[in-house]
C-alpha positions in Angstrom: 58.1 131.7 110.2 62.0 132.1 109.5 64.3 129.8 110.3 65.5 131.9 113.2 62.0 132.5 114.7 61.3 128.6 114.6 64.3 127.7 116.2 63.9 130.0 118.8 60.4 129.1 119.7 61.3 124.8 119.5 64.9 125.3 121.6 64.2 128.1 123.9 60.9 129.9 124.7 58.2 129.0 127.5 55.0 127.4 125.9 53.0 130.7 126.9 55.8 132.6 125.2 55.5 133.7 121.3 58.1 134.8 119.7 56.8 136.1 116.4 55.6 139.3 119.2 58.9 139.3 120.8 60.9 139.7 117.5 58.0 142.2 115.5 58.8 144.2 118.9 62.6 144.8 118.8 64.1 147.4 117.3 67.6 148.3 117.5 67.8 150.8 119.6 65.5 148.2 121.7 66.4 144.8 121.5 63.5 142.5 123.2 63.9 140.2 125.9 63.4 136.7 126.3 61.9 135.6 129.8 64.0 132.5 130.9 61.2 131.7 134.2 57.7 131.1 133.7 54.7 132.3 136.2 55.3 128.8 137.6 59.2 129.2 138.5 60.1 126.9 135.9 62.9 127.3 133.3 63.5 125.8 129.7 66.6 127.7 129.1 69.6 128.2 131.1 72.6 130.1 130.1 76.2 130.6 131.2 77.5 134.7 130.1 81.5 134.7 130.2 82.0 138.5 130.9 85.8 137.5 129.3 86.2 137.2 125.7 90.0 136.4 126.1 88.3 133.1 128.6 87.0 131.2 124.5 89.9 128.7 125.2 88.1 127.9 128.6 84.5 128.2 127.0 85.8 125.6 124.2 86.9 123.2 126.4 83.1 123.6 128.2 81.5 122.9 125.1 83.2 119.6 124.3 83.0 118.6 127.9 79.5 118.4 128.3 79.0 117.0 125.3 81.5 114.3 125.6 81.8 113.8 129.5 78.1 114.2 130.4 76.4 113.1 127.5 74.7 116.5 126.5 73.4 117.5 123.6 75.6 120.5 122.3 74.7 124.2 124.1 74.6 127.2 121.5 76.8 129.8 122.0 76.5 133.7 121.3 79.1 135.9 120.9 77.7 139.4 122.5 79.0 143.2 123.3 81.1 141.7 126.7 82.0 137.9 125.9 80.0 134.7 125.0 76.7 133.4 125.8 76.3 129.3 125.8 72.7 128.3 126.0 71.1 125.3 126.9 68.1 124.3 125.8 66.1 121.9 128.2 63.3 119.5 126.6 61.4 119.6 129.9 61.6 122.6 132.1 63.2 122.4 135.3 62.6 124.5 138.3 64.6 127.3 138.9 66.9 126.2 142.0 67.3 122.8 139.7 68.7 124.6 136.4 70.8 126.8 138.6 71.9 124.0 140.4 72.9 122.6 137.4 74.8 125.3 136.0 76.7 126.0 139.4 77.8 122.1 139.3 79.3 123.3 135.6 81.0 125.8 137.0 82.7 123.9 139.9 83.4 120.7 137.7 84.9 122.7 134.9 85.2 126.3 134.9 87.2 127.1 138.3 89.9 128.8 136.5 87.1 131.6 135.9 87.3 134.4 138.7 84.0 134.8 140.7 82.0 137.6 139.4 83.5 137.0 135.4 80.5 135.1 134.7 76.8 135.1 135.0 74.6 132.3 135.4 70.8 132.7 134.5 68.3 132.7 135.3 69.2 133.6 138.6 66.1 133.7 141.1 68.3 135.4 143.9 68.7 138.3 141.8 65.5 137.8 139.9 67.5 138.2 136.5 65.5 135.9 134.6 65.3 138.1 131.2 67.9 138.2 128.3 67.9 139.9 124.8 66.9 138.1 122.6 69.8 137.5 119.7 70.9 138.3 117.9 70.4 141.8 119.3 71.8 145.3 118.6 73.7 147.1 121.5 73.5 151.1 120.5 76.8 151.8 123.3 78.9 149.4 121.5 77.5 149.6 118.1 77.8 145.7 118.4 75.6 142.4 117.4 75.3 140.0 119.7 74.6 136.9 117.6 74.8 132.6 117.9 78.0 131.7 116.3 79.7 128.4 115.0 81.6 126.9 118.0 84.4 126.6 115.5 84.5 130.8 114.8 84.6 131.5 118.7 88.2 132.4 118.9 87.7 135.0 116.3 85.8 137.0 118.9 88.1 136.9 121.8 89.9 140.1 120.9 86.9 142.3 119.6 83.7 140.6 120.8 80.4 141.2 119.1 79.8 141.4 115.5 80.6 144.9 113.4 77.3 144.1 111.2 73.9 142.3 111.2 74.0 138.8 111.1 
């Protein structure tokens, strides 16, 4: 198992999930998804998608936030095709209302200078979009990677986001 794979499986899948089949499935043209809810309503992820690249200086200020003001281990963050991704991973999965919950009480406490409808929140159980590709992942319309990046190389994806290459 990579180093990828494993990190993966230990910071974000669902005990019945495995990712080895999730990652031998995706293809470029295909990218798999990860499922963020399991059969029991209950998440172990919970990410925040920016639709905004130009919003990183806003997403930057998140990141330390959380880490300094509440105490939180440091989210990952993925620069994609539209913006930036930050993940957190949970040690104990939550139920779905809680995460979101959670992630709503972000977005109040610290990112009110985002417009409604610039940003996602997942999973989200009144749209039932509990599924994201898994990254990094290869978006054929863009001809762009979505990837997990350094914190400290965010800004260089708020003109062009997405990565030209692999990673």
């Amino acid at each position: 198992m990579n180093r990828l794979t494993a990190e993966w499986k230990r910071l974000f899948l669902l005990p019945e999930q495995d990712i080895t089949e999730i990652l031998a499935t995706a293809t470029e043209s295909a990218p798999e998804s990860c499922q963020l809810v399991s059969a029991q309503g209950r998440a172990r992820a919970l990410v925040i998608e920016f639709h905004r690249p130009s919003d990183w200086q806003i997403i930057a200020e998140l990141f330390e936030r959380v880490q300094i003001d509440e105490q939180l281990p440091a989210p990952v963050i993925a620069a994609t095709q539209c913006g930036y991704q930050m993940w957190f991973s949970l040690e104990v999965p939550v139920s779905c209302d809680d995460g979101l919950g959670f992630l709503t009480w972000l977005k109040r406490k610290y990112l009110a200078d985002i417009p409604d409808g610039k940003l996602s929140l997942f999973p989200d159980s009144a749209s039932g979009q509990n599924c994201l590709p898994v990254i990094p992942a290869f978006d054929p319309c863009s001809q762009k990677w979505a990837a997990f990046i350094d914190p400290g190389m965010g800004s260089m994806f708020a003109d062009e986001p997405g990565l030209d290459m692999a990673p």
